[in-house]
Phi, psi and omega in degrees: 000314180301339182276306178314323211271327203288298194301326179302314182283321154349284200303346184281292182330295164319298174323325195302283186311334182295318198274007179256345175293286252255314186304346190261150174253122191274130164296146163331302169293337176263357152305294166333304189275292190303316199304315192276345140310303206255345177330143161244025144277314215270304176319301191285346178264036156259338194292316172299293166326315194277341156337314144304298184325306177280337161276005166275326175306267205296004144301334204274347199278354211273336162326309187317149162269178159268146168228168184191144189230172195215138185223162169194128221213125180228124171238136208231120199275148178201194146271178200279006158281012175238156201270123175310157167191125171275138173213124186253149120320111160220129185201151182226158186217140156224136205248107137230157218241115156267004161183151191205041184088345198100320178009279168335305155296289177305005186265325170275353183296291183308309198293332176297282173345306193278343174286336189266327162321325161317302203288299164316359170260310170297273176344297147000282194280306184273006149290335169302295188318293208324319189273007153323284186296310162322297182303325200282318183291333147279003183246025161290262220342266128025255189282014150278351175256356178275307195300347198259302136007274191309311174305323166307334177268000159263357159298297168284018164254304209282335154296338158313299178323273189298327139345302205271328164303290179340311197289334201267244087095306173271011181072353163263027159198138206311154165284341148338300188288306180288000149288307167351279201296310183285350176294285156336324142279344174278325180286334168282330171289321168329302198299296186319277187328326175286304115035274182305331168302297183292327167315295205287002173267338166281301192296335166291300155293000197257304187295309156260036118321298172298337199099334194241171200264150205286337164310097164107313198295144183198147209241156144293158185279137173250148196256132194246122183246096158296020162266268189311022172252340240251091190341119169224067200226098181316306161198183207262021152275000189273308182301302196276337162311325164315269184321357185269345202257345153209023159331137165318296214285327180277337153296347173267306155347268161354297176295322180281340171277345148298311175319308182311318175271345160287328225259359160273342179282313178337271180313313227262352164317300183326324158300337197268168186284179165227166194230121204222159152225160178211153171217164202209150176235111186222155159202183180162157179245169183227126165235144185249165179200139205190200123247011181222063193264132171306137157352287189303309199279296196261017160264004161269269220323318183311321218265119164323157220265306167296347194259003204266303204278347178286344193236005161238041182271151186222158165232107164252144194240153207200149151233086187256159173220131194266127172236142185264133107296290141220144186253026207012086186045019175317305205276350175264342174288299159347282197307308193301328189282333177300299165340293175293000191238353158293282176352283149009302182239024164255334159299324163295291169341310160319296184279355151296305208273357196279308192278303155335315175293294193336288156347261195344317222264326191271291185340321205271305203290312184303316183300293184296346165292289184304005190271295186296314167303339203270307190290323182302293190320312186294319175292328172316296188290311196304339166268336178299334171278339179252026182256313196284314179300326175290311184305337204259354170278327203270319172275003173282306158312328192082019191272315176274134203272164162314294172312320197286327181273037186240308181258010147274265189330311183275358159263005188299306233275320178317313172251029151294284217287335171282337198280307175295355149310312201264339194286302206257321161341289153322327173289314198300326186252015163267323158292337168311305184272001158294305195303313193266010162270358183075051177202128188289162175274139144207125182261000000 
């Protein structure tokens, strides 16, 4: 009994957690925040990072000296008129280079570099999600006030319906017409199933962007003040001068052409001597074994197995210095090909800020484009809202036929769906050039 009950609260405590998972509704920031937790381009270039994070230890470790120790036990066999001889060993040695040109430095210099290039890289990518999630997350919105558009005109079909039956049924109208009006409702109801359908294909993408499955997901409505959305940017060189000065990508740029040029001081290193010292430590013992052992063979064997090794210690200390003559053209060949991977990444650069101003210049042209559409579109419904209110007064009367308040009304609804098109269009793309001016998105 005690097990059942036990396994029973389990499966409730699961059950629980599965349907409060399914149940929530996710915030903009918190879209934001997951996709760019779990992306797995973003994992994988933080992966990347700490990779670097470990080639900077070890550039840094090339300062050190190496030490290395040695142990060894050899015993040598011969026939049987020859004498045997065990021999035990130990020794440690060290190595370090005091100069090589800089080398070192600059290895480490670069090994900084490419680690900060890393991290500009991860950024990189999750600024690419945010304006993902962003886009995707308005265009929930975006089709959720269509779907909302749409339900609402079947309210106003089906009062239509019971009316224009009412009109049949008392004989002051054909039955022609409430065919009309339910032909019309039935074409509204269509529209809501299509409505709905682009909802739930938004909600689809977005989830997987996030990753997690479209069952149960759903996001909130955010209250949006489109007067503080509205561009307050003179022109888009303001914008992109901005961005040049902390853009990813134009900062990666940047970082590779610092490289470009270590990586010439590197070769031209190759011309320079290099200077090393090293220092080394030995003993061993010797024991011989035989029956024709020398004088000299049995006065090692007298002297004890510790007294051998206190009396065969050695010490060597060593300076060497390497001068390059010729290498066959190795370090010139170097410097030239470093020479070409600047050039190389001073063109990358170029064609960064290229593709940037671009970026910049159609955003902006988009943006003020979607700006003038968004203020034409409001005016639009509000006389299409006072044309449908004069139409439903005028058919209330009887003056306007069905059909004709059918097409005030479908044109009521045609700019409801352009005016909140142009509504989110205009958000998205005026936080785009906010988001590359350095102000985070929020709605």
């Amino acid at each position: 009994m005690k097990v059942y009950f036990s396994v029973l609260l389990v499966f409730i405590s699961v059950f629980s957690g599965f349907s409060q998972q399914n149940n929530k509704v996710w915030s903009i920031e918190e879209c934001v925040a997951y996709a760019i937790q779990n992306n797995i381009s973003v994992k994988q270039s933080e992966l990347s990072t700490q990779l670097q994070e470990a080639e900077v230890t070890r550039s840094k470790m090339n300062f050190f000296p190496s030490l290395d120790g040695s142990a060894g036990v050899n015993q040598s066999f011969g026939d049987p008129s020859s004498n045997s001889i065990f021999r035990n060993s130990f020794g440690i040695s060290a190595g370090v280079t005091l100069y090589n040109g800089n080398r070192n430095k600059y290895f480490v210099t670069l090994a900084k570099k490419d680690l900060e290039i890393s991290k500009l890289n991860v950024q990189k990518i999750q600024d690419d999600i945010t304006l993902g999630v962003v886009n995707a997350y308005l265009n929930i919105l975006y089709n959720r006030e269509s779907a909302k558009i749409a339900r609402e005109q079947i309210s106003v079909g089906e009062r239509l319906v019971e009316r224009m039956n009412g009109l049949v049924e008392a004989g002051t109208k054909a039955r022609n017409d409430l065919f009309q009006v339910e032909a019309n409702l039935a074409a509204n109801q269509e529209s809501v199933v299509k409505a709905e359908n682009n909802l739930d294909l938004a909600l689809l993408d977005l989830a997987q962007i996030l990753q997690l499955s479209h069952k149960g997901f759903t996001v909130a409505d955010v209250s949006i003040d489109l007067e503080t959305a509205k561009l307050f940017y003179k022109d888009s060189d303001l914008i992109f001068e901005k961005a040049l000065t902390w853009r990813p990508e134009i900062e990666s740029a940047k970082m590779s052409i610092d490289n470009a040029e270590l990586d010439i001081a590197v070769a031209k290193a190759g011309k320079l001597p290099s200077i090393s010292a090293s220092y080394s430590f030995s003993t061993s013992y010797s024991a011989y074994f035989g029956s024709d052992l020398s004088p000299h063979e049995e006065e090692i064997n007298r002297i004890g197995y510790f007294k051998q090794i206190d009396e065969n210690r050695g010490h060597l200390v060593g300076l060497s210095i390497g001068i390059p003559i010729f290498d066959k053209f190795a370090t010139k060949i170097s410097v030239q090909r470093a020479k070409v991977q600047k050039e190389i990444a001073e063109y990358t650069l170029e064609n960064e800020r290229t593709n940037l101003r671009a970026i910049v210049e159609r955003a902006y042209i988009d943006a003020k484009t979607s700006l003038k559409t968004f203020e034409a579109s409001k005016k639009s419904v509000e006389a299409q809202e006072e044309a449908f209110r004069t139409a439903q007064e005028r058919y209330d009367l009887g003056v306007l036929t069905s059909y004709d308040f059918d097409q005030v009304r479908n044109q009521l609804v045609n700019a409801q769906s352009s005016f909140i098109r142009a509504k989110y269009n205009f958000i998205f793309r005026s936080k785009f050039l906010e988001f590359y001016y350095g102000i985070p998105i929020r709605l």
